[in-house]
Backbone as CSV, one residue per row, in Angstrom:
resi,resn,N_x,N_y,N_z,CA_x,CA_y,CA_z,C_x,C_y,C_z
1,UNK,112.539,106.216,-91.439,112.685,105.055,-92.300,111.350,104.330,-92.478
2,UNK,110.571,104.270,-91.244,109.434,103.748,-91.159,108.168,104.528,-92.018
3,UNK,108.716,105.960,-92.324,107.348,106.596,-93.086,107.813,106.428,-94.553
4,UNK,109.121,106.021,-95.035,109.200,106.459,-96.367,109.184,104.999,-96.744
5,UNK,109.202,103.613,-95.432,108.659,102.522,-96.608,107.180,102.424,-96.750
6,UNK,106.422,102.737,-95.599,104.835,103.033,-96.027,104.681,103.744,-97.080
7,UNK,105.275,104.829,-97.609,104.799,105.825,-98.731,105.209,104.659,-99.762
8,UNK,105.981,104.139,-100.038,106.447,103.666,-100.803,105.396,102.738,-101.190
9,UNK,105.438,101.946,-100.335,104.317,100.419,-100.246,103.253,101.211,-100.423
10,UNK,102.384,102.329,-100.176,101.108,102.563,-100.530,100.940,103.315,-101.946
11,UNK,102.260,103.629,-102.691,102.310,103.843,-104.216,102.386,102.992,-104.837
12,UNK,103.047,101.921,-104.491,103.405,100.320,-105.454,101.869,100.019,-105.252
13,UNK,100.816,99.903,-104.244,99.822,99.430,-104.074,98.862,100.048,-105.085
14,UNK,98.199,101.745,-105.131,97.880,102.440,-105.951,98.666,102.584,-106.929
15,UNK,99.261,102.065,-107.388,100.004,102.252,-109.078,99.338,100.484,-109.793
16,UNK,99.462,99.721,-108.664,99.032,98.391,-109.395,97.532,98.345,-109.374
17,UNK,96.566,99.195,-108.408,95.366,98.756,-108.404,94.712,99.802,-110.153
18,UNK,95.722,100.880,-109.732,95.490,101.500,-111.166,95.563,101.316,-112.209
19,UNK,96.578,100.482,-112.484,96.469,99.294,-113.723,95.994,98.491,-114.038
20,UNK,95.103,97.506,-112.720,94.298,96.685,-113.034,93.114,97.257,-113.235
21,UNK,92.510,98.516,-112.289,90.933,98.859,-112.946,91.338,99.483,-114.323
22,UNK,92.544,99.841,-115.234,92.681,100.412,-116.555,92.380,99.021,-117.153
23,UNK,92.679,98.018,-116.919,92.445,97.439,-117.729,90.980,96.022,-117.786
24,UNK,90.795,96.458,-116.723,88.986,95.935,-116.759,88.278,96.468,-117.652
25,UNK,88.422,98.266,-117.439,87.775,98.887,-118.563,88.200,99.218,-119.620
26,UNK,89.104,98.910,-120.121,89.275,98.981,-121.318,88.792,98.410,-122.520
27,UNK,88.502,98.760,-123.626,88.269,97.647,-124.542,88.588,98.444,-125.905
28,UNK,89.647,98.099,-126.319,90.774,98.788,-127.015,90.195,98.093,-128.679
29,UNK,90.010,97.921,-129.536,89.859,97.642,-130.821,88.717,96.882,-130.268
30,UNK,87.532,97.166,-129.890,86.364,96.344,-129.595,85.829,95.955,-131.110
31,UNK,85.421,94.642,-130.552,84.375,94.271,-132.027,83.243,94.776,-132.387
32,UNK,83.141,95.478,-131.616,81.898,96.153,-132.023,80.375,95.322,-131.834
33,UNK,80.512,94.123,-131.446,79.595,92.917,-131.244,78.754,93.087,-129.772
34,UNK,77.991,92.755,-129.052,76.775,93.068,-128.052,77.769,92.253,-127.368
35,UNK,77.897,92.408,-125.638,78.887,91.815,-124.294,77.332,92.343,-123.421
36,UNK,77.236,90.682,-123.237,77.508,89.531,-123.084,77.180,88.862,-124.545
37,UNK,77.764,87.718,-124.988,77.261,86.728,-126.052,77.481,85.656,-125.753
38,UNK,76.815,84.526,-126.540,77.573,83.389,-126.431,78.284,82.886,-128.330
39,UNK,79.339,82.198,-127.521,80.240,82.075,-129.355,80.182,80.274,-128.934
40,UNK,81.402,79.619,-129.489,81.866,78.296,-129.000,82.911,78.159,-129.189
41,UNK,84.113,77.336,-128.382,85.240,76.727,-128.497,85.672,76.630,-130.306
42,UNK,86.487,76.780,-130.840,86.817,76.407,-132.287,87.834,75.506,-132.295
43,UNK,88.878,75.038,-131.417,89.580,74.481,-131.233,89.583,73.033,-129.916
44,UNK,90.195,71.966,-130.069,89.810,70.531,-129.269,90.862,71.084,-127.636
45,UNK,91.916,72.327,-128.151,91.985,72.443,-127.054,92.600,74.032,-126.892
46,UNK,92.438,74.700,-125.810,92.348,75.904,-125.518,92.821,76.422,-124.447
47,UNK,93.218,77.157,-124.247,94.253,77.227,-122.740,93.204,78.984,-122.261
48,UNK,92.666,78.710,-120.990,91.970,80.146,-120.408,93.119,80.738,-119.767
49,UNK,93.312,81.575,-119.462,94.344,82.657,-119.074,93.889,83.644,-117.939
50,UNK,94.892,83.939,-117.266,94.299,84.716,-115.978,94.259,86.328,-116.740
51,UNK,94.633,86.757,-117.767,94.510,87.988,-118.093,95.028,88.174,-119.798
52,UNK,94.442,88.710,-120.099,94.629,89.084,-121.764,95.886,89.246,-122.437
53,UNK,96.527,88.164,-122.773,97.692,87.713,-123.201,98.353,86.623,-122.757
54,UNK,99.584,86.199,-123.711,100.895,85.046,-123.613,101.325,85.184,-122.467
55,UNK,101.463,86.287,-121.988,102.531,86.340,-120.464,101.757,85.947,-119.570
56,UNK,100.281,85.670,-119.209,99.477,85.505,-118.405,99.731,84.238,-117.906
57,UNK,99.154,83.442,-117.158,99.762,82.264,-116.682,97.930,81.221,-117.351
58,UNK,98.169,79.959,-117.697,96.942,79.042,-118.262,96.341,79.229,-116.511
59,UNK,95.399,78.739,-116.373,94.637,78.522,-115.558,93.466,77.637,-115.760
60,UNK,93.413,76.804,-116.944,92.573,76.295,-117.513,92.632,76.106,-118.753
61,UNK,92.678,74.458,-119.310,92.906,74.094,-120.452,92.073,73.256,-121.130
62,UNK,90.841,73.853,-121.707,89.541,72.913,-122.422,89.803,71.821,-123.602
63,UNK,89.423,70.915,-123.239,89.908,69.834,-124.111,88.510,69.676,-124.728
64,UNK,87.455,70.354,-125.027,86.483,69.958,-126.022,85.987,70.903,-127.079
65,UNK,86.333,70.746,-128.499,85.806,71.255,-129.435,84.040,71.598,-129.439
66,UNK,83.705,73.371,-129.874,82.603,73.329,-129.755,81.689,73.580,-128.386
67,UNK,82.481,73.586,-127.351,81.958,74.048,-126.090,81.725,75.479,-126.192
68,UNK,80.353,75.863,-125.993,79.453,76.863,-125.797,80.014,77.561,-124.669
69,UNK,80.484,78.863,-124.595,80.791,79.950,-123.826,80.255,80.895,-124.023
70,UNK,80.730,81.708,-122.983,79.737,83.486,-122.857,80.903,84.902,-123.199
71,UNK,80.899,85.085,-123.908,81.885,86.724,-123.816,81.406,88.007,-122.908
72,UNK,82.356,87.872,-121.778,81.900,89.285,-121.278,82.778,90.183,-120.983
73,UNK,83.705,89.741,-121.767,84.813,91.049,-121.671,85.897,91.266,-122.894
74,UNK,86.414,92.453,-123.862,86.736,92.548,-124.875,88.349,93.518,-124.535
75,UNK,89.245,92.726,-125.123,90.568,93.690,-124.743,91.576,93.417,-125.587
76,UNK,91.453,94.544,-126.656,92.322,94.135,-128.223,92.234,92.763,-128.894
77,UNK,92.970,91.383,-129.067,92.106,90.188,-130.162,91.999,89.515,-128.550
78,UNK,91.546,89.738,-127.471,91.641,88.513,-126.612,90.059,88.734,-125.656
79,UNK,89.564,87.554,-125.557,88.133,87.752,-124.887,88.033,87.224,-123.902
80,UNK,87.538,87.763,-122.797,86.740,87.112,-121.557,86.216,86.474,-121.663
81,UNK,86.256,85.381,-121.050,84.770,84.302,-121.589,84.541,83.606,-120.143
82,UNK,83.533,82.943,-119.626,82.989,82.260,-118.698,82.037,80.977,-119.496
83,UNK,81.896,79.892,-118.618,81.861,78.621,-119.050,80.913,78.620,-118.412
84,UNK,79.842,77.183,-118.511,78.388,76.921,-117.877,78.937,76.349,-116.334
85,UNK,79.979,77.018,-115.742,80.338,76.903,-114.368,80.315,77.628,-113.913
86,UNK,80.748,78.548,-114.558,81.056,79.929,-113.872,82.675,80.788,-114.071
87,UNK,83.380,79.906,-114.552,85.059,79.516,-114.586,84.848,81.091,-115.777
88,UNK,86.099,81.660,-115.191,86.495,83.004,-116.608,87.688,83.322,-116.282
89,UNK,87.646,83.379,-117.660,89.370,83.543,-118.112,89.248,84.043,-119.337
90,UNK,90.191,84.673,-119.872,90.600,85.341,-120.915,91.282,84.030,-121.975
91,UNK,90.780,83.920,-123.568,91.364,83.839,-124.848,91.286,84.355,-125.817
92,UNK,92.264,84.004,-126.805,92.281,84.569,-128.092,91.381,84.605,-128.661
93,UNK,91.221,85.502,-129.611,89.660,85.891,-130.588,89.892,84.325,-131.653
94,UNK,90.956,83.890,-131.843,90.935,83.162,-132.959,90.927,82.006,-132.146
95,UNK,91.057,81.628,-131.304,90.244,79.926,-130.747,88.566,79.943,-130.948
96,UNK,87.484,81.259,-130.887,86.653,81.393,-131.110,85.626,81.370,-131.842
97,UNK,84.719,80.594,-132.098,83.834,80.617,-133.467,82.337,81.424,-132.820
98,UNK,81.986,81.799,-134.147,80.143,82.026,-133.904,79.302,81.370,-134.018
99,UNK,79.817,80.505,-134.143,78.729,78.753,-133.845,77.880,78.825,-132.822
100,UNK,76.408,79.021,-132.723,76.140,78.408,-131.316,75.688,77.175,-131.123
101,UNK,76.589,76.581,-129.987,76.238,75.498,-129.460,76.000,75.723,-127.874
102,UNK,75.216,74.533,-127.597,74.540,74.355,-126.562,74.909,73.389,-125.716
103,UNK,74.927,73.350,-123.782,75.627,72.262,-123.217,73.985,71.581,-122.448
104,UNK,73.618,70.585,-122.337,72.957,69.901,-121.609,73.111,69.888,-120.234
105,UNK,72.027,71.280,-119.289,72.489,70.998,-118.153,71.621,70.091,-117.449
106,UNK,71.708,69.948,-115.559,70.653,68.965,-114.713,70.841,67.505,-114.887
107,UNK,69.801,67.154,-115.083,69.913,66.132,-115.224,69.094,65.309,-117.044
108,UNK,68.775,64.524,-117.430,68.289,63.802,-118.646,67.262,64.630,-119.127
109,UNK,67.503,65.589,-120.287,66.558,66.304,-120.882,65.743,65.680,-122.126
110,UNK,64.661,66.027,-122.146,63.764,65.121,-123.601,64.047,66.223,-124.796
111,UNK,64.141,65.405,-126.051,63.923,66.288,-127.290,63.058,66.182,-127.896
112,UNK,62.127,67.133,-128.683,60.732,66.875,-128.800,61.150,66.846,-130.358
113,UNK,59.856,66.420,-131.178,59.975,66.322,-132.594,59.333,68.099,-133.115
114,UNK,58.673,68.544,-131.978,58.051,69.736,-132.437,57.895,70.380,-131.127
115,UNK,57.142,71.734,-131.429,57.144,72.730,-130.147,56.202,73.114,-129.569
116,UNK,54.898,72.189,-130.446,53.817,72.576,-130.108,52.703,71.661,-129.840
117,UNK,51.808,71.510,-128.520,50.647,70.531,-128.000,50.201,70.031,-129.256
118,UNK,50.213,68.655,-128.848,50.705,68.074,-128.549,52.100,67.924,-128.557
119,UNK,53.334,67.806,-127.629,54.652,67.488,-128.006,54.706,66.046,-127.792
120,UNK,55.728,65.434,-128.491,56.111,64.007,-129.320,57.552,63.906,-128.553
121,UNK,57.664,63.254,-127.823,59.228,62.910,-127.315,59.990,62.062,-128.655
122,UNK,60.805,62.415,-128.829,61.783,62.577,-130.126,62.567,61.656,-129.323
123,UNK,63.713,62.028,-128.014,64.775,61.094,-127.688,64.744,61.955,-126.258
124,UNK,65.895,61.033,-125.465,66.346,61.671,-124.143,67.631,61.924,-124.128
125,UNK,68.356,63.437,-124.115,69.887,63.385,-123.846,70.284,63.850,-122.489
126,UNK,71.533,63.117,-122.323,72.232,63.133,-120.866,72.735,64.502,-120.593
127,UNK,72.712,64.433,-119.683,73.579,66.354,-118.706,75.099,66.175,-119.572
128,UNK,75.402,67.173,-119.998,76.429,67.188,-120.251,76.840,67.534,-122.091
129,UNK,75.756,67.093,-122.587,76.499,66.618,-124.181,76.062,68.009,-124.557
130,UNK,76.627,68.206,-125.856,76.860,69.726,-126.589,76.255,69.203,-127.894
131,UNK,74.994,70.237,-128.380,74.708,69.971,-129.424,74.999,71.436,-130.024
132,UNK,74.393,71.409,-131.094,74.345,72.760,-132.211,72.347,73.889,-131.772
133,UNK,73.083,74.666,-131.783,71.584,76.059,-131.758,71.274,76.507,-132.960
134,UNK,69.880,75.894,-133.541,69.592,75.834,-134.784,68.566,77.834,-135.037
135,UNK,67.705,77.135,-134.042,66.713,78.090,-134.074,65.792,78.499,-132.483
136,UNK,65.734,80.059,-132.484,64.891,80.092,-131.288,64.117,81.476,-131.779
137,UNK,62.437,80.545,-131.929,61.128,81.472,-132.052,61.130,82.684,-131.498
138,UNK,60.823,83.837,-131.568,60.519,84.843,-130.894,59.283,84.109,-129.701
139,UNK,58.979,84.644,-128.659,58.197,84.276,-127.651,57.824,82.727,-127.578
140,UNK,58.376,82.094,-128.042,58.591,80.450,-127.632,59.054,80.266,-126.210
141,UNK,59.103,78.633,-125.651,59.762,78.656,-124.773,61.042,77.491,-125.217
142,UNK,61.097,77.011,-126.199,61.242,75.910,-127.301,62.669,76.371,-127.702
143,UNK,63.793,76.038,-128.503,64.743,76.297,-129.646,64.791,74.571,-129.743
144,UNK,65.373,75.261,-131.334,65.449,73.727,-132.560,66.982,73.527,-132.446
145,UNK,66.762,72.240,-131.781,69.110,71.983,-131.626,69.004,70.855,-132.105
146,UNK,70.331,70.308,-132.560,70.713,69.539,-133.217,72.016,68.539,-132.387
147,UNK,71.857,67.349,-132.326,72.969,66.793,-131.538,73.027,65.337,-133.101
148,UNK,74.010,65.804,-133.215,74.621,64.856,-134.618,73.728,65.351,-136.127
149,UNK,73.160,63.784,-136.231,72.288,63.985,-137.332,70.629,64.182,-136.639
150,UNK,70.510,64.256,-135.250,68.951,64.356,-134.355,68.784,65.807,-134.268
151,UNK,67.713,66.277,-134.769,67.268,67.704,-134.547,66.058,67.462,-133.816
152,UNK,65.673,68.400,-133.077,64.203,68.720,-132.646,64.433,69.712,-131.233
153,UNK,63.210,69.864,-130.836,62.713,70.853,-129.994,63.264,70.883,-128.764
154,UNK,63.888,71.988,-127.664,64.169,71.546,-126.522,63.443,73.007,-125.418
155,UNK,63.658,72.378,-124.536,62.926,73.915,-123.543,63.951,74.399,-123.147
156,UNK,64.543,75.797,-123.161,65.311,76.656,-123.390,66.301,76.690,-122.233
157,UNK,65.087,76.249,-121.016,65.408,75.930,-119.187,66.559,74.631,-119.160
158,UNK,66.610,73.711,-120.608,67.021,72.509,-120.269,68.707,72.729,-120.881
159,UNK,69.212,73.644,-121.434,70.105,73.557,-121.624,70.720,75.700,-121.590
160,UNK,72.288,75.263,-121.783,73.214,76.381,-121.298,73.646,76.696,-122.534
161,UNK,73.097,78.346,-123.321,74.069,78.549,-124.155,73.136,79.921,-125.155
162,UNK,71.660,80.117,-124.302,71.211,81.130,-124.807,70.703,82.086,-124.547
163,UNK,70.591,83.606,-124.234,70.139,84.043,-123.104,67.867,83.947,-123.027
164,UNK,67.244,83.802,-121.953,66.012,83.912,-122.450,65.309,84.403,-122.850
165,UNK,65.613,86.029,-123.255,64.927,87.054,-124.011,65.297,86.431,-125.699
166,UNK,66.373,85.831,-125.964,66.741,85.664,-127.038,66.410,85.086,-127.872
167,UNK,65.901,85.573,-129.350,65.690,85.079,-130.932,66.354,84.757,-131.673
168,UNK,66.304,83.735,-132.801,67.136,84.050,-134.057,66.208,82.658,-135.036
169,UNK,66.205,83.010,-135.835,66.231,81.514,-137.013,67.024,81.465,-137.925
């Protein structure tokens, strides 16, 4: 009795671990898009999920439009994503935009009016606030963000939302 509930219990065990590494690797209708990225929140509120789908249980429910995340995992319309914490969880492709925005990490970062010596302190924003990712130079250390109607220069170190090899204008 004692060997056929071990067999038992060590198939229920290998049948579930087998389903979960199937579905780490999977990535079933991929977008075809580069993992890792960063996208942003599209919606004021968003529920993260312990695994790719409705049946999954919330584990996390973002209440801010526009929050800058990372995609690192793709599994039919639902994405992995991780937050400037570290926090990951799985949502829908359609809470998702390609907006990039940016989160203010540390502590009080300066915004410059430009990117180059002399730099011009523009304003100071607090840890925390989310602006827009306008532009980032090839070999700069600089991108051009935008928080409302304030644009200008920031050092790339001072905020969460781009990787540092990374370009675009």
């Amino acid at each position: 009795m004692k060997i056929k509930k071990i067999i038992v219990t060590s198939f229920l065990s290998l049948s579930l671990l087998i389903g979960l590494t199937s579905l780490s690797n999977a990535q079933i209708e991929s977008s075809g898009l580069p993992i890792p990225r960063f996208v942003s929140l599209k919606s004021a509120q968003v529920n993260l999920r312990s695994g790719p789908g409705v049946r999954y249980p919330v584990i996390w429910v973002y209440l801010s439009k526009a929050l800058p995340v990372e995609i690192i995992g793709e599994y039919d319309n639902w994405r992995k994503i991780r937050d400037w914490e570290g926090s990951e969880g799985w949502v829908h492709k359609s809470l998702l935009s390609g907006k990039r925005m940016v989160r203010i990490t540390g502590i009080q970062r300066t915004l410059y009016r430009n990117s180059s010596e002399p730099l011009r302190i523009m304003a100071k924003v607090e840890s925390g606030v989310i602006g827009e990712l306008n532009e980032c130079p090839k070999d700069s250390l600089f991108c051009k963000v935008s928080f409302g109607n304030i644009s200008g220069w920031m050092k790339r170190s001072d905020f969460w939302g781009v990787y540092p090899p990374e370009y675009f204008d």
